[in-house]
N, C-alpha and C positions, 0 to 999 in steps of 0.2 A: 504494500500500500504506500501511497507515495505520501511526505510530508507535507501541507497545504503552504499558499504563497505566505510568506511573513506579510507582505505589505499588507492584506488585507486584515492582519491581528494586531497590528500597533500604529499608531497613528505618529508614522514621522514624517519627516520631513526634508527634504533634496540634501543628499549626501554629495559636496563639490567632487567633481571627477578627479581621478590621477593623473597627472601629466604622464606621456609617453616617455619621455625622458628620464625617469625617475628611477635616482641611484636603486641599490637593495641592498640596504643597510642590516635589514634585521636576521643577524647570524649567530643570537646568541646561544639559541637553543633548535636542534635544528628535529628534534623529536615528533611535533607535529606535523611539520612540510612534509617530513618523511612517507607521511602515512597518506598522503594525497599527491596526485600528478604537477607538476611543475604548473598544467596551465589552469588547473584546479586550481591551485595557490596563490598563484599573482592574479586570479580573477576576485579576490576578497579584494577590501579593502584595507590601505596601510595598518591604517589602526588596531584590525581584527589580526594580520599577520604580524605586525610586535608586539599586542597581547600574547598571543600563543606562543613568540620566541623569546620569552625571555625565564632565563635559569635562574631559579632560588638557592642558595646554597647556604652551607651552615645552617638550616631549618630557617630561614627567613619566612617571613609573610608578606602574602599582597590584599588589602581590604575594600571591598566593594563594599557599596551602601547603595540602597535605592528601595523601592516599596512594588508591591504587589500588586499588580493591577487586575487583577483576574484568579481565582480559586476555584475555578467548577469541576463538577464530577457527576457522575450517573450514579445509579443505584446501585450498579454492579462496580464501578469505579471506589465507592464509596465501600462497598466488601470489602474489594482487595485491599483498600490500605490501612483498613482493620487485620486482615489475616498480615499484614505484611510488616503490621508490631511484632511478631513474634521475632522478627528474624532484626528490629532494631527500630521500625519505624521510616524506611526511607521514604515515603511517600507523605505530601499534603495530607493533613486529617479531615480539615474545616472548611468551609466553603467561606472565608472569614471576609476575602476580595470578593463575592461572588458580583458578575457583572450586573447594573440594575437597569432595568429598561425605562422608557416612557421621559419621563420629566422628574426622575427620580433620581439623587445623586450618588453618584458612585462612592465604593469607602473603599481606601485604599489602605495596608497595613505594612510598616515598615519590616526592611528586610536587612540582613549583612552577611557578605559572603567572603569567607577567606580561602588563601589557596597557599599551603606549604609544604616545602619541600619534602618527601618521605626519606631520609636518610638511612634505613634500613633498606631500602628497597630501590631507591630512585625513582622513584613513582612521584605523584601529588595527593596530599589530603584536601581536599573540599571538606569547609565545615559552614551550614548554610541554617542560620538562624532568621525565624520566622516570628515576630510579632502577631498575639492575637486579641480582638478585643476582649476577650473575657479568660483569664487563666496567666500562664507562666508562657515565655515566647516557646516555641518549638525549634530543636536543635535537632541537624542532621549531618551525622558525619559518613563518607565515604571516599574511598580512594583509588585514582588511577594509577594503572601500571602500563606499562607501555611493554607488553610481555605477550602470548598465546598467539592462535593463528592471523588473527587482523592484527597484529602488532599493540594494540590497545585492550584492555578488559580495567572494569568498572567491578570494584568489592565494598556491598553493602552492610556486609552483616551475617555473621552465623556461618560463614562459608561460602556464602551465597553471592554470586557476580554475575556478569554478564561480557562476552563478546563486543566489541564495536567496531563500526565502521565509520569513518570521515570522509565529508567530501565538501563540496561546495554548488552553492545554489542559490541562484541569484541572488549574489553577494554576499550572500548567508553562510555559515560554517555550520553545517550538521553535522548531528554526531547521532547513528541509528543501531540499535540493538540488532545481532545474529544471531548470538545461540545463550540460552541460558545455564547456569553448569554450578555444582555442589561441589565442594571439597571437604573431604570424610577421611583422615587417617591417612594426609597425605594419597590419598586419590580424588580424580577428578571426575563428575557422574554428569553426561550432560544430560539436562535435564529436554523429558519428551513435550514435545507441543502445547498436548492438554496440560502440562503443569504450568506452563510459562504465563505471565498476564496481557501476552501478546507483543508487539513491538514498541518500542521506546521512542521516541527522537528527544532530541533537545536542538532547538536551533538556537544561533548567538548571531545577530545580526546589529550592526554596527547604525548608530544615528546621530544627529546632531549634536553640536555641544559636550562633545565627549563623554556620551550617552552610550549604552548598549543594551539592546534589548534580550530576555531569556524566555524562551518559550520551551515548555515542558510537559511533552501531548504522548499518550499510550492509547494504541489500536489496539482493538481485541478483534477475530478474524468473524468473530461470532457476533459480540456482541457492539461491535462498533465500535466510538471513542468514550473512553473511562471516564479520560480523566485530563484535563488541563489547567497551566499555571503558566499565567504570566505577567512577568515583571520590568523593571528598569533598573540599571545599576550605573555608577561609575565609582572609580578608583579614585578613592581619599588617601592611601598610605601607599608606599612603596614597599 
């Protein structure tokens, strides 16, 4: 199933072109260009490709901030990320952003996302804390490796990861789930169809004002779309 256009899920606004001339400076980290085609790559925009190049070292942090503009989920969206405590909680609980229609004003809830280094692994921790209006904020940690067959897998919890794949699309940097897979005792079990909650995307799409938008959508083959999240962020700390 293909991931839908961003423009039509965020309201931005004319991203100035890159000139044709334009050095390529961003060589610090060369982990993600890796994993997509050269013309894949320079089809993002600058922004989006020295976010992704640049290396943390000595556990450094990089800190987003930005708020929630959208929380929805289905009935069966809303199962899964109950069954999906068990395993740590990686998924939205609340429908806390959910969109309002009519003449009715939107509530938006603040968000903060950090990214550091995994020094045991060389991997990244994402840890992605979620303000809600009523309770204690939600904290969600997970980590990339840059390890298994797509050269990338995502570990949630309990064992529990996921396959990825990267590419780019209209201008967008998607990142889309392949296989879902347990690790038990030093073995790894991929896991079959029917257990998986379908496919994942996350797209990261670059906007104004040193804006980035995250969009966070799971297809089910059955039962359609779960579940989506989305937000805005930019980079306060180095």
């Amino acid at each position: 199933m293909r991931a839908p256009a961003v423009a039509a899920e965020v309201l931005r606004g004319p991203v100035e072109p890159e000139p044709r001339c334009e050095p390529r400076p961003e060589l610090g980290d060369l982990r993600f260009r890796a994993l997509m085609t050269e013309a894949e790559w320079f089809s993002l925009p600058l922004a989006i490709r020295r976010r992704f190049s640049r290396r943390l070292a000595g556990g450094q942090t990089i800190v987003y901030t930005g708020e929630i503009l959208e929380s929805w989920m289905s009935w069966a969206g809303w199962w899964l990320a109950q069954v999906a405590r068990l395993i740590g909680g990686p998924l939205p609980l609340t429908r806390d952003a959910q969109v309002r229609r009519a003449r009715v004003p939107t509530v938006h809830v603040a968000s903060v996302v950090t990214v550091t280094e995994d020094m045991a692994t060389g991997g990244q921790i994402w840890t992605r804390l979620y303000a809600r209006r009523k309770g204690f904020p939600r904290v969600i940690h997970s980590c990339k490796r840059f390890a298994g067959p797509t050269g990338l897998e995502e570990y949630v919890g309990r064992g529990v990861g996921m396959t990825l794949t990267v590419y780019a699309r209209e201008g967008a940097l998607v990142f889309r789930s392949k296989n879902y897979f347990l690790e038990l005792f030093g073995r790894r079990l991929c896991l079959p169809e029917w257990l998986t909650p379908g496919t994942l995307y996350v797209t990261h799409a670059e906007l104004p004002d040193g804006k980035f938008s995250f969009i966070l959508q799971i297809f089910h083959p059955r039962f359609g779309l779960l579940l989506r999240q989305m937000a805005i962020f930019r980079e306060i700390a180095p």
